[in-house]
C-alpha positions in Angstrom: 3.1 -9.1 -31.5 0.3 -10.2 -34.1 -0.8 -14.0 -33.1 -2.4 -15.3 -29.5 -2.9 -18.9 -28.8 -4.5 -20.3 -25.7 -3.8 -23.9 -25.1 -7.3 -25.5 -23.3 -7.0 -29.3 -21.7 -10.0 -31.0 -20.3 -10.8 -30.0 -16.6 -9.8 -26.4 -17.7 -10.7 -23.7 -15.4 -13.3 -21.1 -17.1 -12.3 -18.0 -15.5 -8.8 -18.3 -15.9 -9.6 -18.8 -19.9 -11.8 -16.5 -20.3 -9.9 -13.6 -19.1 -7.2 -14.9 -21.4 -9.7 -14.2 -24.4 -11.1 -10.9 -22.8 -7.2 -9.5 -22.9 -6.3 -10.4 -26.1 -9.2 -12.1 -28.5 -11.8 -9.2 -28.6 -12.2 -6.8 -31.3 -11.1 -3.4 -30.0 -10.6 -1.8 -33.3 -12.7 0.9 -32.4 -10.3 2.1 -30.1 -7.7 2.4 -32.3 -6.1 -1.2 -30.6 -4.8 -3.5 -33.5 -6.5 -7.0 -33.3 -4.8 -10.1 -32.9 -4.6 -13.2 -35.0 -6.3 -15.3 -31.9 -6.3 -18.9 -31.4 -7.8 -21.2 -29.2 -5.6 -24.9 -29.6 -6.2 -28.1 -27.9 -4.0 -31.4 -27.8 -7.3 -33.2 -28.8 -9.5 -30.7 -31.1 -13.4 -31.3 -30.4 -14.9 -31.2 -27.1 -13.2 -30.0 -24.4 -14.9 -30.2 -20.7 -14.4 -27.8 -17.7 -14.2 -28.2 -14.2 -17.5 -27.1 -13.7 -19.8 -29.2 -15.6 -19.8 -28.0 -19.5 -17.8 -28.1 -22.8 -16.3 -26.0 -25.2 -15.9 -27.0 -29.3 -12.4 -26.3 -29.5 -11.7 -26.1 -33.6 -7.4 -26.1 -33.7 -4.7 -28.4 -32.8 -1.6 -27.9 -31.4 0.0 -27.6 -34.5 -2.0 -23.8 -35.2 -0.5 -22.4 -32.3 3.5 -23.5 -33.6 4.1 -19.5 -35.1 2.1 -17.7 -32.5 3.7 -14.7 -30.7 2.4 -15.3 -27.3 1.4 -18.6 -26.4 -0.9 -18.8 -22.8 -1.3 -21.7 -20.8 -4.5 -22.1 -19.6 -5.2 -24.1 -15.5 -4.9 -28.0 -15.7 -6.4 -29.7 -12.5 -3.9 -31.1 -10.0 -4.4 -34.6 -11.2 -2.2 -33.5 -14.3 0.2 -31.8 -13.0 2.2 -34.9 -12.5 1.4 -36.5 -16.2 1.6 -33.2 -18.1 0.4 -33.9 -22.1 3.9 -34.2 -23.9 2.6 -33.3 -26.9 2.0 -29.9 -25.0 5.6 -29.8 -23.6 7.0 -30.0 -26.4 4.7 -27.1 -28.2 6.4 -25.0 -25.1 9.9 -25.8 -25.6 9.7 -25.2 -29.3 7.6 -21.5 -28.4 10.3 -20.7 -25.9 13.4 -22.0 -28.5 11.9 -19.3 -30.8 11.6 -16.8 -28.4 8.0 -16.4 -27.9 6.0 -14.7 -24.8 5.0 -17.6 -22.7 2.5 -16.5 -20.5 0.7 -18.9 -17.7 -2.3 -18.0 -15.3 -2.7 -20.0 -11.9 -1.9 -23.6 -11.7 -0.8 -23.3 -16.0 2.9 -22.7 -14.4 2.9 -26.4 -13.9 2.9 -27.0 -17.6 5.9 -24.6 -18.0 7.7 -26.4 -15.4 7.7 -29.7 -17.0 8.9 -28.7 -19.9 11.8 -27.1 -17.9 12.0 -23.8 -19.5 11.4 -22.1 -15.9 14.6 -24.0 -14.4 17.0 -21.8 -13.0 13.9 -18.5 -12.9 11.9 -17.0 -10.5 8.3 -17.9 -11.0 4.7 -17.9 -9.2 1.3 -20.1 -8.9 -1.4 -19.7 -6.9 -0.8 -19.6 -3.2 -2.1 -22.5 -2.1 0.3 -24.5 -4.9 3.3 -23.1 -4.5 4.6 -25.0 -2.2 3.9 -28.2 -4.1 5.8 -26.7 -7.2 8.3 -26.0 -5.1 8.7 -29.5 -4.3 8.4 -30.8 -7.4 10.9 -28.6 -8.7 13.2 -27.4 -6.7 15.5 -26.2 -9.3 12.8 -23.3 -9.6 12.6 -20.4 -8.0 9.0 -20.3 -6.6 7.8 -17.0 -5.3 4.0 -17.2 -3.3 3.4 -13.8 -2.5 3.7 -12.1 -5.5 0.5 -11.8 -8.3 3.0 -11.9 -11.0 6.5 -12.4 -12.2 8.3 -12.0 -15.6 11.6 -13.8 -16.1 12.5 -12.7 -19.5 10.1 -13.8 -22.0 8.3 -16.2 -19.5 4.8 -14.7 -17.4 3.7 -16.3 -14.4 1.2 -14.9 -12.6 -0.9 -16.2 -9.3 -4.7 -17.4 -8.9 -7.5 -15.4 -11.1 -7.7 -12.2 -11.7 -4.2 -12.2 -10.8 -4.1 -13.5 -14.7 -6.1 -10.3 -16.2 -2.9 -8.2 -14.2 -0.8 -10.5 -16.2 -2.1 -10.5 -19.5 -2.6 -6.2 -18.6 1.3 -6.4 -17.9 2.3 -7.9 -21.1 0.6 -5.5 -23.4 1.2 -2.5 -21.9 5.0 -3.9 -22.9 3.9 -4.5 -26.3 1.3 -1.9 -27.3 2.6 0.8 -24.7 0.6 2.6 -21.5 -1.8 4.1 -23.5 -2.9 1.2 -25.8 -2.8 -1.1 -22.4 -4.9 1.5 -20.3 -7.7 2.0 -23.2 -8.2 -2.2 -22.2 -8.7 -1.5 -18.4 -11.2 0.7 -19.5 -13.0 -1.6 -21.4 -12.5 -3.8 -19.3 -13.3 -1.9 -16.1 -10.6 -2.9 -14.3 -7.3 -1.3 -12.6 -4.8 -0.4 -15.6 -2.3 -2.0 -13.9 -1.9 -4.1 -10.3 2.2 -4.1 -9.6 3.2 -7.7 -10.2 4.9 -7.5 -6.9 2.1 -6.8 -4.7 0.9 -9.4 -2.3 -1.6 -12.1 -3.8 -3.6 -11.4 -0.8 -4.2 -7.9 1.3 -5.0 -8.2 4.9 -7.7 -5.9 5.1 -8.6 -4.7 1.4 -11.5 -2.4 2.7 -10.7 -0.2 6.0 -13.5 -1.1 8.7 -13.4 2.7 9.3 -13.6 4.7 6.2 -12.5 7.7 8.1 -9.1 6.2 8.7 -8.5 5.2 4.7 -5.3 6.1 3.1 -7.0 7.3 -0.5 -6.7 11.3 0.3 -2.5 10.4 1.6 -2.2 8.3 -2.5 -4.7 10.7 -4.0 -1.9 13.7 -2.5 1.5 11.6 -3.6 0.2 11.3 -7.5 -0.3 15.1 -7.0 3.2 15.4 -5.9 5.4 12.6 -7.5 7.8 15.1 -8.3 8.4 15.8 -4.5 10.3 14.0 -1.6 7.9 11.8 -0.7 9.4 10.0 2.5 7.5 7.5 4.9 7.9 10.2 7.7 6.3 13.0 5.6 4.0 10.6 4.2 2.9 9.5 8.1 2.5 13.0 8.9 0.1 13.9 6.7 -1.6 10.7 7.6 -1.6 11.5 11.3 0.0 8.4 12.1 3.8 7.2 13.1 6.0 6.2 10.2 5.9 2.6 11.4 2.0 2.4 11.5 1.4 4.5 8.7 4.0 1.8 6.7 2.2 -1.2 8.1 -1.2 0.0 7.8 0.0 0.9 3.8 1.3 -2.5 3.2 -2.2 -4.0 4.5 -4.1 -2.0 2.4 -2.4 -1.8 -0.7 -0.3 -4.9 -0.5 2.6 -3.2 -1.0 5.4 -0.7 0.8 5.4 2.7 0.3 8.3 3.0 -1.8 7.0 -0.2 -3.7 3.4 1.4 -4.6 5.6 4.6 -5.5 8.1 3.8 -6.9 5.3 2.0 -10.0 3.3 5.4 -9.8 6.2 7.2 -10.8 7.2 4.7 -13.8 4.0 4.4 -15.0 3.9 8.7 -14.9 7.0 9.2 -17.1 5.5 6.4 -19.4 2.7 8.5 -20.1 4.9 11.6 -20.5 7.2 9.9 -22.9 4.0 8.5 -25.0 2.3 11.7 -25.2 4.7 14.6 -24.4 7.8 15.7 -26.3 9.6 16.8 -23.2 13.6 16.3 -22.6 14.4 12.6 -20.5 16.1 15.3 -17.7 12.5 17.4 -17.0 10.6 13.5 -17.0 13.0 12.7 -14.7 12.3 16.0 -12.6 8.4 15.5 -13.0 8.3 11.8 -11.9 9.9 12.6 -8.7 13.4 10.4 -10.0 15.6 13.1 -9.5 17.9 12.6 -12.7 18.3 11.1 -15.8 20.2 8.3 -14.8 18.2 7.1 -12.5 15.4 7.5 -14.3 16.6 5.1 -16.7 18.2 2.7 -14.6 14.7 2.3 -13.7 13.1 2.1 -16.8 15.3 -0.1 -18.1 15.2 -2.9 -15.1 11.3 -2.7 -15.2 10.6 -2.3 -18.4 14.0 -3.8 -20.2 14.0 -0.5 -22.8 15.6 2.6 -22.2 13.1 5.5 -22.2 14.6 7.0 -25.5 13.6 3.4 -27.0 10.6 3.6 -25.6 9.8 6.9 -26.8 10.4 5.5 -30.2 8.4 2.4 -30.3 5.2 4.2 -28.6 5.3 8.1 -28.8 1.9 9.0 -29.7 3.5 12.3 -31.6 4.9 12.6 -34.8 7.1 15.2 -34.1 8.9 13.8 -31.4 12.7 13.3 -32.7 14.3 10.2 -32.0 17.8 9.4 -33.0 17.7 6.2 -35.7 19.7 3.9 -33.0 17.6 4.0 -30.3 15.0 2.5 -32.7 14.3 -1.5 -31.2 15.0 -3.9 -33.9 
């Protein structure tokens, strides 16, 4: 992955843009993250309004984003999600023909679906639109409670900061989970929000901070390696298991075995990148029980098997990896 391009149409949101250029068009050099050729395209170069009342100089056409790597589409108001640009369609079909990252933020999904490369997927949109993209195209499958979804080289992802998760999502794929996490940091953000976890949590801050869940998480990233069941889980909470898994789900938007299941990847991620230990003891460590299922995971989330990940982001020299479980 070398080249970014973020297509911008007038009425664009500035949030959802700018966090599209915070993930992937700063210099981070400095922390040993390669930079990316970055690109900011426009079917009509020149000056390009917001929705909120001032302009950007927007220097490339279309036609500088045709060899990209990853091309992001940017919010377009509702009025155009009826009358998407053409000349933008087709700079999608031909990015998805090659095999390109697509990657969308909010309402942007409405450009992918007129071109009709989500037909026959799973996708997402902000809440409050996916049931309009759901009529409009019915032949896609349009998930609303969910902040992201990847349907093989395609990113959709809900409202806001819901992007940054995204955008977070596809470079840890690309640069690995250390590369991805030295970003949060800069960023100062989560390294990584599970793309299936509800847009919205009921009640994000407990009215009763003696009643929070944080010393129950802090004690299961402790202890990944053990059986960590809803009932034992709700013990140690002082609570039943059905309370203790609704009162997880409103919390963290998530179940139990959701939230961690995604601690326990994202552990033997970090053990593969920086450890030279055997795929049987990462398996034992992450709480997975064997090698098999360990990469039955891996694979499904993360579509590598952890040998080939090993290879492509080790951050040892000395860790051996046969030559065919090298990615092309």
């Amino acid at each position: 992955m070398r080249s970014v391009a973020v297509v911008v149409q007038p009425g664009f949101a500035p949030f959802e843009f700018g966090l599209a250029c915070e993930a992937f068009g700063l210099d981070r050099s400095d922390d040993g993250i390669p930079n990316f050729d970055f690109r900011i395209v426009s079917p009509d170069p020149g000056v390009v309004p917001s929705n909120i009342g001032f302009s950007i100089n927007v220097e490339h056409g279309l036609d500088a984003a045709d060899d990209v790597d990853i091309l992001v589409l940017a919010p377009i108001p509702r009025a155009q999600w009826e009358h998407v640009d053409e000349r933008v369609i087709d700079l999608v079909r031909r990015a998805d023909a090659r095999g390109a990252w697509l990657l969308s933020v909010c309402s942007g999904s409405f450009v992918l679906a007129a071109a009709g490369v989500l037909d026959g997927r799973r996708a997402t949109t902000h809440w409050r639109y996916a049931h309009t993209m759901a009529r409009m195209y019915p032949e896609i499958e349009v998930d609303p409670d969910v902040l992201y979804v990847q349907s093989g080289n395609i990113i959709t992802s809900a409202g806001t900061a819901a992007g940054l998760d995204a955008c977070l999502h596809l470079l840890r794929q690309e640069l690995g989970a250390e590369l991805a996490n030295r970003i949060a940091r800069r960023m100062v953000v989560a390294p990584q929000r599970d793309g299936g976890q509800a847009q919205f949590i009921a009640a994000p801050i407990p009215v009763d901070t003696s009643l929070s869940l944080a010393p129950v998480t802090e004690w299961m990233m402790q202890n990944l390696h053990a059986d960590l069941s809803v009932e034992r889980l709700a013990a140690r909470a002082h609570m039943s298991p059905r309370t203790f898994a609704r009162r997880f789900k409103a919390d963290f938007g998530a179940t139990p075995a959701a939230w961690l299941a995604r601690q326990r990847l994202l552990h033997a991620q970090r053990l593969l990148e920086e450890t030279d230990l055997g795929i049987d003891r990462i398996a034992s460590e992450c709480g997975f029980g064997s090698a098999a299922v360990l990469r039955q995971n891996f694979a499904r989330t993360m579509g590598l098997t952890p040998t080939a990940y090993r290879a492509r982001f080790s951050c040892s020299d000395d860790v051996a990896v046969p030559r065919e479980a090298v990615p092309a």
